[in-house]
C-alpha positions as CSV (number, residue, x, y, z in Angstrom):
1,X,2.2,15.3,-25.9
2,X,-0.5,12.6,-27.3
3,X,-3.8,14.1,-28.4
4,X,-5.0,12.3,-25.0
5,X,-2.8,14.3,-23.6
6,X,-4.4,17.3,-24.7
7,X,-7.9,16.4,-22.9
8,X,-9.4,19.0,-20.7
9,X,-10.9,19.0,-17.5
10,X,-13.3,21.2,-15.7
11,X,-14.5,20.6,-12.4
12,X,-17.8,22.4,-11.8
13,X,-18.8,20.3,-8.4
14,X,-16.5,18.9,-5.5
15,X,-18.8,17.5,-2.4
16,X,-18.3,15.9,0.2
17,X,-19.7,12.4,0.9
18,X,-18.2,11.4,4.4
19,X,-15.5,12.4,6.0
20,X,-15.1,9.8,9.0
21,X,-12.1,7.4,8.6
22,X,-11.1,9.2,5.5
23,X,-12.7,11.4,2.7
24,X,-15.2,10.4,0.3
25,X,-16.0,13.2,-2.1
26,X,-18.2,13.1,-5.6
27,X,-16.7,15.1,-8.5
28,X,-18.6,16.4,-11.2
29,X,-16.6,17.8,-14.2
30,X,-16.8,18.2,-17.9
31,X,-14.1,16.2,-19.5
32,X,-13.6,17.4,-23.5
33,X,-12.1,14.4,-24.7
34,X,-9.4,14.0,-27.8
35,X,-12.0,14.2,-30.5
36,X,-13.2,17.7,-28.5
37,X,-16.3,16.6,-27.9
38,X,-17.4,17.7,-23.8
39,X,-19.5,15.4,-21.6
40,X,-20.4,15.8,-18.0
41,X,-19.5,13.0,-15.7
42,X,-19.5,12.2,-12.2
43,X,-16.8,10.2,-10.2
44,X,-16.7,9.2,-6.8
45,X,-13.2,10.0,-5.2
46,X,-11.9,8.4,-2.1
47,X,-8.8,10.3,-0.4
48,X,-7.3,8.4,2.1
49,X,-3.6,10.5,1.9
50,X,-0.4,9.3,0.6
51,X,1.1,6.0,2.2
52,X,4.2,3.4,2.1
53,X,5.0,0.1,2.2
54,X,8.4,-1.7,2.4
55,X,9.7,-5.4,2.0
56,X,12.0,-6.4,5.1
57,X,14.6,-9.2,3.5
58,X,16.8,-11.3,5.7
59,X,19.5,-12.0,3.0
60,X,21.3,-15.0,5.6
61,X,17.9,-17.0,5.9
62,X,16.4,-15.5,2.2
63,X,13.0,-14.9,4.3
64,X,11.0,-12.0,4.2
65,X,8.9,-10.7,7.1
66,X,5.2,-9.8,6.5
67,X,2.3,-9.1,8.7
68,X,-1.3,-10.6,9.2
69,X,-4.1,-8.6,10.1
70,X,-8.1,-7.8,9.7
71,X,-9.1,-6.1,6.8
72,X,-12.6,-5.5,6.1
73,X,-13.0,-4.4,2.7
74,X,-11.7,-7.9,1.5
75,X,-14.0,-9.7,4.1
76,X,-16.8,-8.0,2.5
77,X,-16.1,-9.4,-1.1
78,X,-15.7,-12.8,-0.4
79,X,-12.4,-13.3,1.7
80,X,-11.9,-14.0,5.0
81,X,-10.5,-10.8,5.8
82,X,-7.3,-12.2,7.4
83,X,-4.2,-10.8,4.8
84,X,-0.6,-11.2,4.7
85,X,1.1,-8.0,3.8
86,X,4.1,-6.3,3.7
87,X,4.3,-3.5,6.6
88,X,2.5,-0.1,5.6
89,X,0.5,2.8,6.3
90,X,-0.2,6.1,5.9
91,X,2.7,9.1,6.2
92,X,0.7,11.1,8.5
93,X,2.6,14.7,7.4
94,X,5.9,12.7,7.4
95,X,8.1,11.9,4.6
96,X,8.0,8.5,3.4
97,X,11.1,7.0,4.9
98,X,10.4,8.4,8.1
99,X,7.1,6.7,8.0
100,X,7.8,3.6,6.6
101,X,10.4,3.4,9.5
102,X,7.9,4.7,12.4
103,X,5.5,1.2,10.9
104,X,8.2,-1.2,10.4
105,X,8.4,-0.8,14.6
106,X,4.9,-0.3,15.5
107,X,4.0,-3.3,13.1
108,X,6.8,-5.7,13.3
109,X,9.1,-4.8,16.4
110,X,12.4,-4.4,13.6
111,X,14.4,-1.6,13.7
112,X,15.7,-1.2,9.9
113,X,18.7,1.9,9.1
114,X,18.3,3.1,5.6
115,X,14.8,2.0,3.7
116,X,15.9,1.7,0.0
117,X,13.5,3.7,-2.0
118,X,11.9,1.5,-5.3
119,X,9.4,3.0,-6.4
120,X,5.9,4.9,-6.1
121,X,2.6,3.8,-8.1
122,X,-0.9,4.5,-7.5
123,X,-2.9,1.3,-6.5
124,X,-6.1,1.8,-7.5
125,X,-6.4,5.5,-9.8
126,X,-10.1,4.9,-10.6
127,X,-11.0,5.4,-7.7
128,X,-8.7,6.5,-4.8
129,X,-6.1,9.6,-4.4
130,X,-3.1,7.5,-2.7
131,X,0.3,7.1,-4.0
132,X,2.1,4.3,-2.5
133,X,5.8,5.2,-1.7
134,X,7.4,1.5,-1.9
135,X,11.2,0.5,-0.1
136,X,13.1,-2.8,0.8
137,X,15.4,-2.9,3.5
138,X,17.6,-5.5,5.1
139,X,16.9,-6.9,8.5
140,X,18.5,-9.5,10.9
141,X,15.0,-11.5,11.6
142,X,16.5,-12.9,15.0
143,X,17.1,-9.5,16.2
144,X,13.5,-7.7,16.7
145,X,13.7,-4.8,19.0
146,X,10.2,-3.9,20.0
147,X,7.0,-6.0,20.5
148,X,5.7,-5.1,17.0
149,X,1.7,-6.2,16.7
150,X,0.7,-2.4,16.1
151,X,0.5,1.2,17.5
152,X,-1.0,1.6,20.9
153,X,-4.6,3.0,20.9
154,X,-4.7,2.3,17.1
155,X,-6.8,-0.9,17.7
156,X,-4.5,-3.0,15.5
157,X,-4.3,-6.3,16.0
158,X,-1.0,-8.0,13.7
159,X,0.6,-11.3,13.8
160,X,4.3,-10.9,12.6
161,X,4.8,-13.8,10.1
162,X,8.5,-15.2,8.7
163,X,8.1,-16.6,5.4
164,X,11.1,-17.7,2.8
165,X,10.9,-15.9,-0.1
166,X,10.1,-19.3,-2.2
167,X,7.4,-20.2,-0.1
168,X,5.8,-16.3,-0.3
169,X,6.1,-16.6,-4.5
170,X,4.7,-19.9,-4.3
171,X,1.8,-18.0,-1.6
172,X,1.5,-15.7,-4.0
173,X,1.1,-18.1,-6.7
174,X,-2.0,-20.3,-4.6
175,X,-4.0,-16.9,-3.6
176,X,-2.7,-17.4,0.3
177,X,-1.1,-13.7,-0.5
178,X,-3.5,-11.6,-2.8
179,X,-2.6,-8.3,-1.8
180,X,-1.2,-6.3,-4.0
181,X,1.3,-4.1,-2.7
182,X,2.9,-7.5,-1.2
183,X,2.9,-8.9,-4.4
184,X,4.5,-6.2,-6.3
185,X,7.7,-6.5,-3.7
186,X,7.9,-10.1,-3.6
187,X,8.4,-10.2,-7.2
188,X,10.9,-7.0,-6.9
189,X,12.6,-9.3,-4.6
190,X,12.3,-12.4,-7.1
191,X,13.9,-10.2,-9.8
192,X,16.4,-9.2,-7.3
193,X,17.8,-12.9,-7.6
194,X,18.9,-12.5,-11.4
């Protein structure tokens, strides 16, 4: 254990700022820090739950399948809102791989068998609670099962997009893919080649 490590944390407020879409809290808490000196701070905490995300690879065409849809957060800094990204969501009390199977049909219209667990990372730990559960799985991307374009009733609105894995790195590279999550997979995938 690192003397960083060793830090302690006491919580002395936990309130809630909003709980509509998801849950915005504000913690206060005394952190004693490695030189054992205590100050009071005050983070905002967004908890959105737990999620996953998966890269669908056609191994006969080398093309991955992503999706395109409205995303607010990114419209208001600047973008146009419109991102490609690899299918995801939120586990809703299921375990990843039953999730991440659930959105690859709602989303895409694929069925995929086994979803190869990667890895698992926290996105953005400053600020938000989720751990990303990420997979890959193979697909046949002339075989889609279901419509895809999104739940019912969810208000989703998601163009399925076929892109060879050259052209995503090289998307990636220009900015046309600048989510992270998608990134992270396409260079999985890159390193896959090796």
């Amino acid at each position: 254990m690192t003397k960083f490590e060793k830090a302690k944390i006491d919580i002395v407020k936990d309130e809630t700022l909003s709980k509509n879409w998801y849950h915005l809290r504000n913690v206060t808490f005394n952190y004693t820090g490695s030189d054992g000196h205590t100050t009071r701070l005050k983070r905002e905490v967004y908890d959105r739950g737990d999620g996953a995300t998966i890269l669908l690879h056609d191994p006969r065409r080398d093309s991955i399948v992503l999706v395109r849809q409205f995303r607010m957060p990114a419209h208001l800094n600047g973008h146009s809102g419109w991102l490609l990204e690899t299918p995801a969501g939120l586990l809703d009390g299921e375990n990843p791989a039953e999730a991440i199977r659930r959105e690859v049909m709602e989303e895409t219209g694929y069925e995929i068998g086994e979803a190869t667990p990667l890895f698992q990372c926290f996105m953005s730990p400053g600020a938000v609670t989720e751990i990303v559960h990420f997979f890959a799985a193979e697909i046949d991307a002339t075989r889609k099962v279901g419509k895809g374009g999104g739940a019912d009733g969810e208000h989703e609105d998601i163009e399925v997009v076929e892109i060879g894995l050259d052209e995503a790195a090289r998307m990636v590279k220009s900015g046309e893919i600048c989510d992270g999550k998608t990134i992270m997979l396409i260079q999985w995938a890159l390193m896959q080649r090796r």
